[in-house]
Backbone of each chain as ProteinMPNN parsed JSONL, in Angstrom:
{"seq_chain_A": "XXXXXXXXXXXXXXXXXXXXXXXXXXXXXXXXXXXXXXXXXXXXXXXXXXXXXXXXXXXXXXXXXXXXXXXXXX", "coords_chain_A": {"N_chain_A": [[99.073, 124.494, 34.173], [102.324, 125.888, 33.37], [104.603, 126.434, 36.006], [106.441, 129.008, 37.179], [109.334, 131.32, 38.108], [109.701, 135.108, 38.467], [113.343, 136.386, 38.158], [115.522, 139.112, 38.156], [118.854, 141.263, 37.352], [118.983, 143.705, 38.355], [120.105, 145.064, 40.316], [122.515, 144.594, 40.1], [123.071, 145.856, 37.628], [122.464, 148.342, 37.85], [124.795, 148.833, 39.802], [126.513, 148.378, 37.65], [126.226, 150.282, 36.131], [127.491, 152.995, 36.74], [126.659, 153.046, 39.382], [124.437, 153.711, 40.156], [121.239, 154.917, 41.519], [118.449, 153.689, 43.19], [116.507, 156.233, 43.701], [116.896, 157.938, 41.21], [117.094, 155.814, 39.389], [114.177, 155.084, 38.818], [113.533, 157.646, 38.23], [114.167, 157.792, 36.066], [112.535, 155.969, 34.297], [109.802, 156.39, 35.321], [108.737, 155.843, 37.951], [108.56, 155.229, 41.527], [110.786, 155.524, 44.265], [110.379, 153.5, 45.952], [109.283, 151.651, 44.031], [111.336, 150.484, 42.454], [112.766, 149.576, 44.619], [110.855, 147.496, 45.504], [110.742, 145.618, 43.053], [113.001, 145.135, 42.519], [113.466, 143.199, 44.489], [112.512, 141.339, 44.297], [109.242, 141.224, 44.811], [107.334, 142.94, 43.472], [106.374, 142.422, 39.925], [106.843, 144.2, 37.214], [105.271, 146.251, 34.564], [104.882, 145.393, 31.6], [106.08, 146.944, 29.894], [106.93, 148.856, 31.464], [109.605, 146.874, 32.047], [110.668, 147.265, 29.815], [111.392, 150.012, 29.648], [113.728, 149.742, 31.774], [115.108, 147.935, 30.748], [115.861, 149.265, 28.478], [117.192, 151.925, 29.601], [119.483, 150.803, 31.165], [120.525, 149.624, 28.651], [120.862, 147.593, 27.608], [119.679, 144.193, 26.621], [116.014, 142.87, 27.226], [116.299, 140.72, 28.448], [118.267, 140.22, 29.605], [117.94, 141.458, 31.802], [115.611, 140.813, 33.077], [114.707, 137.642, 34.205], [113.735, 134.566, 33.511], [112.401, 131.377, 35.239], [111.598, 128.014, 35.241], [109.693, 126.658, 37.775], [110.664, 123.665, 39.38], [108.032, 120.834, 39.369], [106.62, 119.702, 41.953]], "CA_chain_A": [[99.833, 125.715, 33.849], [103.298, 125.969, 33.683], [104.873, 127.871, 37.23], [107.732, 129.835, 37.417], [109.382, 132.797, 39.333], [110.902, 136.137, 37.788], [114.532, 137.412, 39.092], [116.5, 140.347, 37.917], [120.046, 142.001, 37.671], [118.638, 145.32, 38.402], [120.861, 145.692, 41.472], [124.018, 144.749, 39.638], [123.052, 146.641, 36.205], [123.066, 149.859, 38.577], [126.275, 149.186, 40.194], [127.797, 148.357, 36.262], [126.138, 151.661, 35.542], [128.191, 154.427, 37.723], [126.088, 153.514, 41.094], [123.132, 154.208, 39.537], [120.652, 154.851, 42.753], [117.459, 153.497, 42.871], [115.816, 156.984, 42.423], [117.856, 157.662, 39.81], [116.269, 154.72, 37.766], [112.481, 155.323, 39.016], [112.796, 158.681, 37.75], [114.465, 157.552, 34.778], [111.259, 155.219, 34.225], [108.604, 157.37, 36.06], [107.816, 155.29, 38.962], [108.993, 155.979, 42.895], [112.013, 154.664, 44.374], [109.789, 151.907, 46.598], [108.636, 150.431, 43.248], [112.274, 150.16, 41.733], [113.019, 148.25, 45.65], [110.111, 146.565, 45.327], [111.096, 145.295, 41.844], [114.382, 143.948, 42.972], [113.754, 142.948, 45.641], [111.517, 140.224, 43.615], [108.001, 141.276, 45.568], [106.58, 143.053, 42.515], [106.679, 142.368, 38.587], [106.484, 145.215, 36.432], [104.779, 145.588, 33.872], [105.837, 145.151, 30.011], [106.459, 148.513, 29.524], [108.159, 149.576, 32.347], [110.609, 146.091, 32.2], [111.206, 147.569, 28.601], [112.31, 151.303, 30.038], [114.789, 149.129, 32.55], [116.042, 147.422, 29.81], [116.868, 150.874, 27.392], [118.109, 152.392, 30.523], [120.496, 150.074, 30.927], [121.057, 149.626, 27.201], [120.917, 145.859, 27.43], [118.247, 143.154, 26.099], [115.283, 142.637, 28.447], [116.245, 139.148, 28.952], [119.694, 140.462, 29.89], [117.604, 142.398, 33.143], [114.855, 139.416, 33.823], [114.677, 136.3, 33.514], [112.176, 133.845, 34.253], [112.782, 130.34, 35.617], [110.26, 127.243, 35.752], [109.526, 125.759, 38.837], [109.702, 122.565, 39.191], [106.901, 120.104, 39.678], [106.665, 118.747, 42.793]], "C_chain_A": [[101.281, 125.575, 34.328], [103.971, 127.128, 34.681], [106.145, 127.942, 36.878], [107.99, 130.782, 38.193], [110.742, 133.362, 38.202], [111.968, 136.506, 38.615], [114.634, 138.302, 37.989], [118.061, 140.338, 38.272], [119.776, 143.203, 37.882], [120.123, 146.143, 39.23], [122.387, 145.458, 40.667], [124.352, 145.905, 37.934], [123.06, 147.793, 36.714], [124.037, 150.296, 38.781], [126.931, 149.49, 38.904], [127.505, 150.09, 35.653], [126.161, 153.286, 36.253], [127.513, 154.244, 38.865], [125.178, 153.747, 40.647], [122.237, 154.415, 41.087], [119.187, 154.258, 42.204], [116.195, 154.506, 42.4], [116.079, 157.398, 41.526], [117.077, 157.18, 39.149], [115.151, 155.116, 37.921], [112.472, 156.51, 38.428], [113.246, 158.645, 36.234], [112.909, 156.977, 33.973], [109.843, 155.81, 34.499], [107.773, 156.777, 36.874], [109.076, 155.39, 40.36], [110.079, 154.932, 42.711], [111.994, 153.181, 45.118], [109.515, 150.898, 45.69], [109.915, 149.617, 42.981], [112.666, 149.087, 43.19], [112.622, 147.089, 45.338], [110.553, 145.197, 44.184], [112.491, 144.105, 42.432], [114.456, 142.9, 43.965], [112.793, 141.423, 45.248], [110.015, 140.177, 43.912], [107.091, 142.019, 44.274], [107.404, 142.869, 41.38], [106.384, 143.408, 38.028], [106.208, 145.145, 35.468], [105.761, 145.496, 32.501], [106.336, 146.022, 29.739], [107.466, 148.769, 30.139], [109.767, 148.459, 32.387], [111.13, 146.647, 30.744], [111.975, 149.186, 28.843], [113.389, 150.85, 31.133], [115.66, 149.11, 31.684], [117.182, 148.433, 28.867], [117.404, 151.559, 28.631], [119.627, 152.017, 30.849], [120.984, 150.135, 29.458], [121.529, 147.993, 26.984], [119.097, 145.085, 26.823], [117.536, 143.517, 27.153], [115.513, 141.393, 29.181], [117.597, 139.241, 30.076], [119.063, 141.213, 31.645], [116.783, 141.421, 33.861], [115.017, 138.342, 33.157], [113.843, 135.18, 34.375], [112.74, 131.997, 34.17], [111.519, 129.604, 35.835], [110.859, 126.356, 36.254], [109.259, 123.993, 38.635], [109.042, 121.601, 39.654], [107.461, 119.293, 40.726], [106.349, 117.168, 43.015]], "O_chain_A": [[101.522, 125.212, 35.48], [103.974, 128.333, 34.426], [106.828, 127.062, 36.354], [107.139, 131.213, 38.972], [111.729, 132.913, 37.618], [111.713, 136.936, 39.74], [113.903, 138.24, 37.0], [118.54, 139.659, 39.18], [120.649, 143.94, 37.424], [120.808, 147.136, 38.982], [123.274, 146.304, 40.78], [125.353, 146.417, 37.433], [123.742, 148.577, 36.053], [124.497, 151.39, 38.454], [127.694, 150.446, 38.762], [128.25, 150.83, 35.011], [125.376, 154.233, 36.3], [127.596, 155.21, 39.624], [125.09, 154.837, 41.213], [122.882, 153.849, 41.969], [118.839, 154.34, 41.026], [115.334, 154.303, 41.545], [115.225, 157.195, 40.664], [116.35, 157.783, 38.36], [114.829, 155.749, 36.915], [111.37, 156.749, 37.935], [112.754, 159.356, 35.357], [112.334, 157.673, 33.136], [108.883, 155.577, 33.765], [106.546, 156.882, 36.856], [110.273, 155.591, 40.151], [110.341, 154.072, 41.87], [112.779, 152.233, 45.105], [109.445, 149.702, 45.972], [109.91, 148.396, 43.14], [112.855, 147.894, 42.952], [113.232, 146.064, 45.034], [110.641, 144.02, 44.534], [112.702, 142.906, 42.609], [115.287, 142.014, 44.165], [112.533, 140.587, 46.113], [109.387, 139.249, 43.402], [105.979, 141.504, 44.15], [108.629, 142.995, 41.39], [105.269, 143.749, 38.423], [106.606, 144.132, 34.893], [106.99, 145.523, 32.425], [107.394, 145.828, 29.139], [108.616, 148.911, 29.724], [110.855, 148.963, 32.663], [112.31, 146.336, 30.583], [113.016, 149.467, 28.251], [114.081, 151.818, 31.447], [116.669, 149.809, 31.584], [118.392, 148.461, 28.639], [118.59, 151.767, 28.373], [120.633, 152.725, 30.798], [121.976, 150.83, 29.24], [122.409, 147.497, 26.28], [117.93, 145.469, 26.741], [117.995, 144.28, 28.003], [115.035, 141.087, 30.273], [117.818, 138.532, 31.059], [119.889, 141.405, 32.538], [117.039, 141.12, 35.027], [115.336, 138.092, 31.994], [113.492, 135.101, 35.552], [113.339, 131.508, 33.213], [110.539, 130.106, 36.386], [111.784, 125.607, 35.941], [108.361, 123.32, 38.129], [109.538, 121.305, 40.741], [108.383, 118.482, 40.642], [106.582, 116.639, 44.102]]}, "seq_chain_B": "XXXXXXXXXXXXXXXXXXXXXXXXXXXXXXXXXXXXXXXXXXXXXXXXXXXXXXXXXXXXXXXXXXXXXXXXXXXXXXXXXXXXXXXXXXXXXXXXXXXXXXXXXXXXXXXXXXXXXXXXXXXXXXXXXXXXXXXXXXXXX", "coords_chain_B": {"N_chain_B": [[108.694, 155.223, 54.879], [106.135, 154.66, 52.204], [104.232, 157.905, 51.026], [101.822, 157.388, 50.464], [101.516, 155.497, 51.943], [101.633, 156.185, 54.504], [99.415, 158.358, 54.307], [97.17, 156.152, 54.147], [97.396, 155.078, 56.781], [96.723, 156.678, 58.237], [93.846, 157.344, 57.936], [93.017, 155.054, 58.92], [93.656, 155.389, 61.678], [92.405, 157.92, 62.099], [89.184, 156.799, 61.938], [89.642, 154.898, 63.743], [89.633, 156.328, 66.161], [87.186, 157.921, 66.026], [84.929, 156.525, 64.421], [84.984, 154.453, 66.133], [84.628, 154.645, 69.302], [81.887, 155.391, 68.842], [80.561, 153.316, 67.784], [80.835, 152.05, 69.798], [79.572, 153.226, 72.531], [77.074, 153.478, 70.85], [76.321, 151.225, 71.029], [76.604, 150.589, 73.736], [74.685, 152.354, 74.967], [72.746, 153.411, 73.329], [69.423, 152.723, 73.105], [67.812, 150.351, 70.617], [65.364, 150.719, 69.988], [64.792, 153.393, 70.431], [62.707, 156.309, 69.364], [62.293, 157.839, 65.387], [63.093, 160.977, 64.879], [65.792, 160.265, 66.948], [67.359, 162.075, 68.727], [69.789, 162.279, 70.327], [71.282, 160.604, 69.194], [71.978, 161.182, 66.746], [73.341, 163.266, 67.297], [75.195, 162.668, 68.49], [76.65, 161.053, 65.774], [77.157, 163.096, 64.527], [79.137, 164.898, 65.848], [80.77, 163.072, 66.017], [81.606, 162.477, 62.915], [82.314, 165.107, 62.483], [84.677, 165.309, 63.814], [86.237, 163.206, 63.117], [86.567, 164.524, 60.336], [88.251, 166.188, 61.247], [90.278, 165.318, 62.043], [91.215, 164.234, 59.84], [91.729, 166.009, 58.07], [93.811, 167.95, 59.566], [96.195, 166.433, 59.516], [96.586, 165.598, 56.86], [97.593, 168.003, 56.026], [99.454, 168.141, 58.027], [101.006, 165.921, 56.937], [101.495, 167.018, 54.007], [103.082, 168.897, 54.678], [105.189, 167.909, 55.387], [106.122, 166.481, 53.18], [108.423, 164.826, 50.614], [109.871, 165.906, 47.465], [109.369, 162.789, 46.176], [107.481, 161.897, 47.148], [105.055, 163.749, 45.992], [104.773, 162.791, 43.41], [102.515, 161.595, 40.829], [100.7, 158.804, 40.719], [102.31, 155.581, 40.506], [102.416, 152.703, 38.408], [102.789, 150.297, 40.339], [101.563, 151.547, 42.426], [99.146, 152.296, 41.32], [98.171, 149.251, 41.227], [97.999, 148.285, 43.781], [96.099, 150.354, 44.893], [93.815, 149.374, 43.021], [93.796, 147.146, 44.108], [93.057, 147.449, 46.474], [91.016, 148.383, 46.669], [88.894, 146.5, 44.88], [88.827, 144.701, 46.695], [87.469, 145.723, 49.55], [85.218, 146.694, 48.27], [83.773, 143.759, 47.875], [83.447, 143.726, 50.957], [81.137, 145.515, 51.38], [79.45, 145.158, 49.475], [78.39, 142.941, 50.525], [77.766, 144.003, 52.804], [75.808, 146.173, 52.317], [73.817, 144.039, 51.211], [73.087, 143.132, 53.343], [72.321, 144.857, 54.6], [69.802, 146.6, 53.048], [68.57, 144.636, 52.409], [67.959, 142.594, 54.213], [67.907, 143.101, 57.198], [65.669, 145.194, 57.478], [63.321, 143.158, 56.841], [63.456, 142.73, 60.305], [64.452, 145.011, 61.511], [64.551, 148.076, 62.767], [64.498, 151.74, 62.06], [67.048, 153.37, 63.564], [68.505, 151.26, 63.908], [68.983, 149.935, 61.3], [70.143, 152.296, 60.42], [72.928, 152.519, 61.446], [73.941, 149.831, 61.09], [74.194, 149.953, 58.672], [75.767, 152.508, 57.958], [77.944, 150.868, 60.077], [79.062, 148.903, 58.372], [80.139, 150.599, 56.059], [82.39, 151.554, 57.12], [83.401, 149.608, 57.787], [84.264, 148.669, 55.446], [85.937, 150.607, 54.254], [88.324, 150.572, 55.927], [88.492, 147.883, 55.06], [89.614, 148.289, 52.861], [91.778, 150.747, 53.675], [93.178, 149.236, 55.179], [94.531, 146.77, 53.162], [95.749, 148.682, 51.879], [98.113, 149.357, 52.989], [99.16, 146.881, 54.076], [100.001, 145.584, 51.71], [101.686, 147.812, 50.852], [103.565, 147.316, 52.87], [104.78, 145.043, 52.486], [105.098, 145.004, 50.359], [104.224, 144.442, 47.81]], "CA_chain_B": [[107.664, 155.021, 54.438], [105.819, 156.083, 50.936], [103.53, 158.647, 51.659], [100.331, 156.812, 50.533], [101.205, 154.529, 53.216], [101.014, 157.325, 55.582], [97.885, 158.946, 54.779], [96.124, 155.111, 54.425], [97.693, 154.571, 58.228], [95.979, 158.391, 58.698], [92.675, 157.178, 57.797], [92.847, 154.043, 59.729], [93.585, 156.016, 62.758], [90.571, 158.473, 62.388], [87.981, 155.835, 62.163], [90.03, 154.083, 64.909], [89.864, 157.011, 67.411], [86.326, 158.053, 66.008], [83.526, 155.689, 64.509], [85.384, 153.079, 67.577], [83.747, 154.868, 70.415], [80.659, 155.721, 68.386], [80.098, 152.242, 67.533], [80.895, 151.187, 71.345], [78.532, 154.283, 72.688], [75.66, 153.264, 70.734], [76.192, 149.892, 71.626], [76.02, 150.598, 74.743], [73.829, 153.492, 75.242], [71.191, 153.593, 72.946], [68.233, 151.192, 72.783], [67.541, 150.348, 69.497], [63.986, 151.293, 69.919], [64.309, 154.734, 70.398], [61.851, 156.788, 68.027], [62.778, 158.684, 64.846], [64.174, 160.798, 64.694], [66.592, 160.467, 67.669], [68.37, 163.413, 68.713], [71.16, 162.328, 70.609], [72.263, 159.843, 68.299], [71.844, 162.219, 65.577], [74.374, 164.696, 67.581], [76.847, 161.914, 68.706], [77.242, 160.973, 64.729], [77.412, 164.894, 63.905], [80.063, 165.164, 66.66], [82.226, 161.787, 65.137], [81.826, 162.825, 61.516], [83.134, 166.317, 62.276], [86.281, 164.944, 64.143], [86.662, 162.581, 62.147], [86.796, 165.254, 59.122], [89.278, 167.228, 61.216], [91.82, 164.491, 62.091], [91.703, 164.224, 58.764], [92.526, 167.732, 57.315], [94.954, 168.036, 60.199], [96.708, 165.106, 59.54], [96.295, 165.625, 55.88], [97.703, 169.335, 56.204], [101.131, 167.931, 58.432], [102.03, 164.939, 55.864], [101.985, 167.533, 53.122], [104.033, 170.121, 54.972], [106.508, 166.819, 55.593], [106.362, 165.647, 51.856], [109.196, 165.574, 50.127], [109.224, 165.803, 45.76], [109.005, 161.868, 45.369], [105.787, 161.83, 47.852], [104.449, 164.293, 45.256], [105.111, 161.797, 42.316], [101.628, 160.651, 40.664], [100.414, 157.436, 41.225], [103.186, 155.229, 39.687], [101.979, 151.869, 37.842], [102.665, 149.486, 41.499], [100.727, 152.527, 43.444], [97.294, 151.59, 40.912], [97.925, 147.775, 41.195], [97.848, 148.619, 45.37], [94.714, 150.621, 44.683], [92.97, 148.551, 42.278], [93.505, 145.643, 44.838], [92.289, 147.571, 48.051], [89.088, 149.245, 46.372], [87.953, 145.642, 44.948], [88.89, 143.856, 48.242], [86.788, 146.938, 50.435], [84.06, 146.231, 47.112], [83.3, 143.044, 48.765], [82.889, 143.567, 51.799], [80.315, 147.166, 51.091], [78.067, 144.837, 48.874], [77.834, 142.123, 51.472], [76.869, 144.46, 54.191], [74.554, 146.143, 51.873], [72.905, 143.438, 50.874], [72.128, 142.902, 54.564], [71.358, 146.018, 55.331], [68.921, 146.616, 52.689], [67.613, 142.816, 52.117], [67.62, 141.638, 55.415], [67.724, 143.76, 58.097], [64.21, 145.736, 56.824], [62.516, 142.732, 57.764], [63.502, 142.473, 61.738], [64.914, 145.673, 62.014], [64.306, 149.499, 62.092], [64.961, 153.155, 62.041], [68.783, 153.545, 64.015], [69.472, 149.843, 63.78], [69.582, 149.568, 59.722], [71.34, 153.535, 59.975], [73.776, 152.294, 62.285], [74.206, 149.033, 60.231], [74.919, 150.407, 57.153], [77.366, 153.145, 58.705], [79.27, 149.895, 60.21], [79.724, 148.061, 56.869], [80.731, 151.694, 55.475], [83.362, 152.127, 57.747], [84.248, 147.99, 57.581], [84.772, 148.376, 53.875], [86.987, 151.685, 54.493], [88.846, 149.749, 57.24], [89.357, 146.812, 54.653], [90.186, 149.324, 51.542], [93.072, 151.308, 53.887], [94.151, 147.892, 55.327], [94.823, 146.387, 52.067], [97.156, 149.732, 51.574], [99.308, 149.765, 54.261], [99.601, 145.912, 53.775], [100.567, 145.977, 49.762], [103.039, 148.507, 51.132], [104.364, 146.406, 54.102], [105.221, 143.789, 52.355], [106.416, 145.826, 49.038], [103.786, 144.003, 46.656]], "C_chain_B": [[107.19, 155.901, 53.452], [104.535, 157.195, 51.983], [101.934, 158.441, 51.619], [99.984, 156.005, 51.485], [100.905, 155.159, 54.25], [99.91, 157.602, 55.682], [97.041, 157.369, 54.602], [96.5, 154.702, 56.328], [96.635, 156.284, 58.829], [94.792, 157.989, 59.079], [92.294, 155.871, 58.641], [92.821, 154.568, 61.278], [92.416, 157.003, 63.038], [89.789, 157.928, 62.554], [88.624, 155.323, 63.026], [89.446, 154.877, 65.65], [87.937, 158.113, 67.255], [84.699, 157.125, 65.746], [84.34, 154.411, 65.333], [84.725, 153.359, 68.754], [82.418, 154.993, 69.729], [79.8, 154.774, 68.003], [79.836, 151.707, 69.054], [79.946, 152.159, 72.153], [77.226, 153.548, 72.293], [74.948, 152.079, 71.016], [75.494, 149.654, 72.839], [75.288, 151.318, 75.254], [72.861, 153.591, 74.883], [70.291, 152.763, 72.867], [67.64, 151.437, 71.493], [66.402, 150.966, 68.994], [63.567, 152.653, 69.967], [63.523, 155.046, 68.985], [62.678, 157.566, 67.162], [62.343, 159.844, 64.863], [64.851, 160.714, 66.438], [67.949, 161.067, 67.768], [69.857, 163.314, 69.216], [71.863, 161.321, 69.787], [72.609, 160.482, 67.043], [73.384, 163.481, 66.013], [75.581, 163.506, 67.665], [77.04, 161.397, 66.79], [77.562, 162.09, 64.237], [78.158, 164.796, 64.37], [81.37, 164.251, 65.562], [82.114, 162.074, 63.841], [83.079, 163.919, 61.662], [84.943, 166.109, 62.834], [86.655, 164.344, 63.637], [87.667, 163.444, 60.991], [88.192, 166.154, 59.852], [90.393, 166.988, 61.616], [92.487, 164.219, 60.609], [92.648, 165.458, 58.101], [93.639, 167.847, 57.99], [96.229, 167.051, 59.585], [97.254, 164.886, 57.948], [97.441, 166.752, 55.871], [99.855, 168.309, 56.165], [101.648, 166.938, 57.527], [102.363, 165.609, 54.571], [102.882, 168.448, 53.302], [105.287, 169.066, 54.95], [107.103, 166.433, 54.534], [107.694, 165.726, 51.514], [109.019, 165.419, 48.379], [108.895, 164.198, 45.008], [107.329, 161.503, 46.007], [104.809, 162.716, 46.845], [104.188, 163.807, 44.133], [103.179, 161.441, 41.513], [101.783, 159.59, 40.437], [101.38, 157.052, 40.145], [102.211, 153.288, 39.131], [101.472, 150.716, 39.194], [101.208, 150.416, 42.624], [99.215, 151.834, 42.577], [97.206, 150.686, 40.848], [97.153, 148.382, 42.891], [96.201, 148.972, 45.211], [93.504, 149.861, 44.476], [92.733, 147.409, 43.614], [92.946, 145.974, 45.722], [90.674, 147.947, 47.962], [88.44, 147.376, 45.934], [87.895, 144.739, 46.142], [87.69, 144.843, 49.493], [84.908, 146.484, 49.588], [83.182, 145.143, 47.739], [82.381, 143.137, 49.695], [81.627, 144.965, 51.808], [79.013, 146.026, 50.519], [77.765, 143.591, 49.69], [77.588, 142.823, 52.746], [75.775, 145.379, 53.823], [73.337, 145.461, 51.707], [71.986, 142.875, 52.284], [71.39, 143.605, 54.882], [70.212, 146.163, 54.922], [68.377, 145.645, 52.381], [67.442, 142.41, 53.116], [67.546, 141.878, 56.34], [65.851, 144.634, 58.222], [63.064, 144.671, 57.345], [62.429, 141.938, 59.436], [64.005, 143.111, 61.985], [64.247, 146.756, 61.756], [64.428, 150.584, 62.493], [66.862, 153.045, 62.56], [69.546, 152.611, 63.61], [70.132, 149.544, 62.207], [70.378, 151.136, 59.917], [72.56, 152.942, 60.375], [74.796, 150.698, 61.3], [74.776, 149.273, 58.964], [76.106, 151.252, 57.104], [78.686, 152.264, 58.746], [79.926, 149.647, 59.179], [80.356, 149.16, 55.927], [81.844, 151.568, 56.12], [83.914, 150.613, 57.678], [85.037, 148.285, 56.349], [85.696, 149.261, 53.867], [88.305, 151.346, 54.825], [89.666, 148.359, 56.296], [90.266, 147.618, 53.416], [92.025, 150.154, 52.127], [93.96, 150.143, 54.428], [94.886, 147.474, 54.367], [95.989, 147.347, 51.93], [97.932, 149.343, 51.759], [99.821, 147.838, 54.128], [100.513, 145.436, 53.052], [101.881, 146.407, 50.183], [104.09, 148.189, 51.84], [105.016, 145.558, 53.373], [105.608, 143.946, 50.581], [105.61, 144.692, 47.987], [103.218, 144.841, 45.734]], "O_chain_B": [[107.375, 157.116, 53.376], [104.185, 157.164, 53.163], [101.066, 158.971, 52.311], [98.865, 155.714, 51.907], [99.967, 154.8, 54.962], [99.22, 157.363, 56.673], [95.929, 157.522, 55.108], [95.695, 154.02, 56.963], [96.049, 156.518, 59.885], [94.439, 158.106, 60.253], [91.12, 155.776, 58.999], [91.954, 154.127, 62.033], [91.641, 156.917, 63.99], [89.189, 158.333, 63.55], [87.643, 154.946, 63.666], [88.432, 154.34, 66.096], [87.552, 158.838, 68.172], [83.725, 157.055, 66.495], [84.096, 153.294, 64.876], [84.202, 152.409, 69.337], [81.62, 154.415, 70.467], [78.598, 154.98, 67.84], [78.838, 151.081, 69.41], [79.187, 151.333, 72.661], [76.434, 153.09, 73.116], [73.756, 151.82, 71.181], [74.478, 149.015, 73.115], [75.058, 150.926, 76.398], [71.909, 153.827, 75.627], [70.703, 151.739, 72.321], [67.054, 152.483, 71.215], [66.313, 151.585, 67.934], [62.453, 153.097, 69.688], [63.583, 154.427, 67.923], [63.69, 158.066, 67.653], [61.117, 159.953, 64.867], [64.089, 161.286, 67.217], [69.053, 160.831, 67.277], [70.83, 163.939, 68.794], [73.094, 161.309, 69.784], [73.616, 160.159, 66.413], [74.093, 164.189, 65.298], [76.629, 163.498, 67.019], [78.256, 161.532, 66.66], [78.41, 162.044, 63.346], [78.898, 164.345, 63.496], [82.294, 164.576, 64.815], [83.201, 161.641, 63.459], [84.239, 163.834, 61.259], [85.991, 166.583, 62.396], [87.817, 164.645, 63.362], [88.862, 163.28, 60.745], [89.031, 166.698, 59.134], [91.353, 167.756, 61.691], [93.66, 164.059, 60.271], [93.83, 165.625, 57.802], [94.658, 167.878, 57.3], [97.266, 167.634, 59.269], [98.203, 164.13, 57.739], [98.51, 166.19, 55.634], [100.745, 168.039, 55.357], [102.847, 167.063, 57.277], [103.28, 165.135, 53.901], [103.518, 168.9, 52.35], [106.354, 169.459, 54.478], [108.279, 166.067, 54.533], [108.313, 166.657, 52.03], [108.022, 164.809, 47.992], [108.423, 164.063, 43.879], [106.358, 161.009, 45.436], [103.636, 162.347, 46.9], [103.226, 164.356, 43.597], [102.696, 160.661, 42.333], [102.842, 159.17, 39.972], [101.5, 157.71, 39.111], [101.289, 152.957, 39.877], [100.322, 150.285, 39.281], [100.28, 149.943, 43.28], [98.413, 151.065, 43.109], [96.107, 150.416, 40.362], [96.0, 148.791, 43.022], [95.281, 148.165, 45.349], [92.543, 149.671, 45.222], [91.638, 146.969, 43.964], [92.162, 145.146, 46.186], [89.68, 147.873, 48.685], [87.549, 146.959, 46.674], [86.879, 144.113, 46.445], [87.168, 144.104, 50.328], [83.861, 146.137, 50.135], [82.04, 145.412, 48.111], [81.175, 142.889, 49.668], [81.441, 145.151, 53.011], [77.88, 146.025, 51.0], [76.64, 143.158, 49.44], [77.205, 142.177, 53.722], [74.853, 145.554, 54.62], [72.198, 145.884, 51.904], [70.842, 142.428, 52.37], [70.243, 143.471, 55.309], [69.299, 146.025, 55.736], [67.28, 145.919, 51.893], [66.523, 141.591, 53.112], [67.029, 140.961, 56.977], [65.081, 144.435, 59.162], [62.115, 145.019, 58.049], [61.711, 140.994, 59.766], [64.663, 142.716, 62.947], [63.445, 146.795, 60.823], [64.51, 150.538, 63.721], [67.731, 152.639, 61.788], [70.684, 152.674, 63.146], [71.252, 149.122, 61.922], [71.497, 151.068, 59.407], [73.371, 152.853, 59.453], [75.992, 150.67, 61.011], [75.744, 148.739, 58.422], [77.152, 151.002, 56.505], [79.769, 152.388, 58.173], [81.084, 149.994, 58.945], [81.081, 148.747, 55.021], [82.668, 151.378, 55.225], [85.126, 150.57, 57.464], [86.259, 148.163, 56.26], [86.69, 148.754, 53.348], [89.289, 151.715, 54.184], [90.785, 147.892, 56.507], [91.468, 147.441, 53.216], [93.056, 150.187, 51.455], [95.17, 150.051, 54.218], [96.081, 147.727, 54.522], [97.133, 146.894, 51.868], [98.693, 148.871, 50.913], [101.039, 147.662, 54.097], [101.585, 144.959, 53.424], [102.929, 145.779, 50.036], [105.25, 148.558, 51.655], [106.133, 145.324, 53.832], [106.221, 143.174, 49.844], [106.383, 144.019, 47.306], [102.816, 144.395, 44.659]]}, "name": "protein", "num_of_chains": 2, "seq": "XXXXXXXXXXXXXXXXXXXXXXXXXXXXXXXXXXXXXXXXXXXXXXXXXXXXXXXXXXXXXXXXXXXXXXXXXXXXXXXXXXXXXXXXXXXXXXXXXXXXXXXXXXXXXXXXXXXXXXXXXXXXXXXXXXXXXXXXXXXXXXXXXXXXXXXXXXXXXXXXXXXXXXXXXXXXXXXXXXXXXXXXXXXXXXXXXXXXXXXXXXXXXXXXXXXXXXX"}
């Protein structure tokens, strides 16, 4: 199986968007303000859905918010 | 801290400060052999249930007077991963102390010892179910 690891711009797609706060977005989305941490903070993935209400929040691609990198083989 | 992490640190603390002496009590106090029914073990689990139940409510009571409107939030998508992961992790350990209790204990044990047994592994699996929480939450998975 091919490994990888997801990042984000969450934290800078906030700042580009007036300061956005983190509850701010969670309630934009409808999840707390620990998940939206969580999220950035790279400790949880969210799911398809919710990386798709990031994305229209922002008003950018999804690719434009994550992006997924493969690891490579040791 | 969220507030699920609270009340799973709640519930860890009741069974800490109740079935902990009640386990160490019968340990040391009762002889397995007593007859059924046995009364004082019968009152000391009446006693630790009921405090139990009322560290709870208490405890229960002051984190909702504290809340504030995102602690009120329903469960958000990360909150039922958390869940999902602590109930089948708790799952575990419940049907491996069942399976002792009722498969294997029955033949070299009896009356208090399988109650008492099965209690434990209740309160283990509890113990691993609010662990798991407060973990998840620690460490923001």
């Amino acid at each position: 199986m091919i490994k990888g690891s997801i990042s984000n711009r969450m934290r800078i797609l906030r700042f580009q968007s007036g300061e956005m706060s983190q509850a701010q977005l969670g309630q934009c989305i409808g999840v707390t303000r620990q998940t939206i941490a969580a999220i950035e903070a790279g400790k949880y993935s969210p799911s398809l859905d919710a990386a798709f209400r990031i994305a229209h929040v922002f008003n950018v691609p999804l690719d434009e918010v994550f992006q997924w990198e493969v690891k490579a083989p040791h | 801290m969220p507030y699920r992490e609270k009340t799973a640190w709640l519930a860890l603390l009741a069974m800490a400060v109740t079935f902990g002496p009640y386990f160490t009590m019968t340990a040391a106090r009762f002889p397995a052999s007593e007859p059924m029914p046995d009364l004082r073990q019968l009152g000391l689990f009446a006693v630790t249930a009921i405090v139990e139940m009322l560290i709870l409510g208490a405890g229960h009571l002051y984190l909702r007077r504290r809340s504030t409107q995102e602690d009120r939030m329903p469960l958000d998508e990360r909150d039922q991963a958390i869940m999902r992961r602590s109930v089948s992790s708790a799952y575990y350990v419940l049907i491996a102390g069942m399976i002792l209790v009722g498969c294997v204990m029955p033949f070299n044990s009896n009356g208090w010892s399988i109650i008492n047994a099965a209690l434990f592994m209740i309160v283990a699996a509890e113990v691993v179910h609010y662990g798991v929480v407060v973990f998840s939450y620690r460490r923001q998975a």
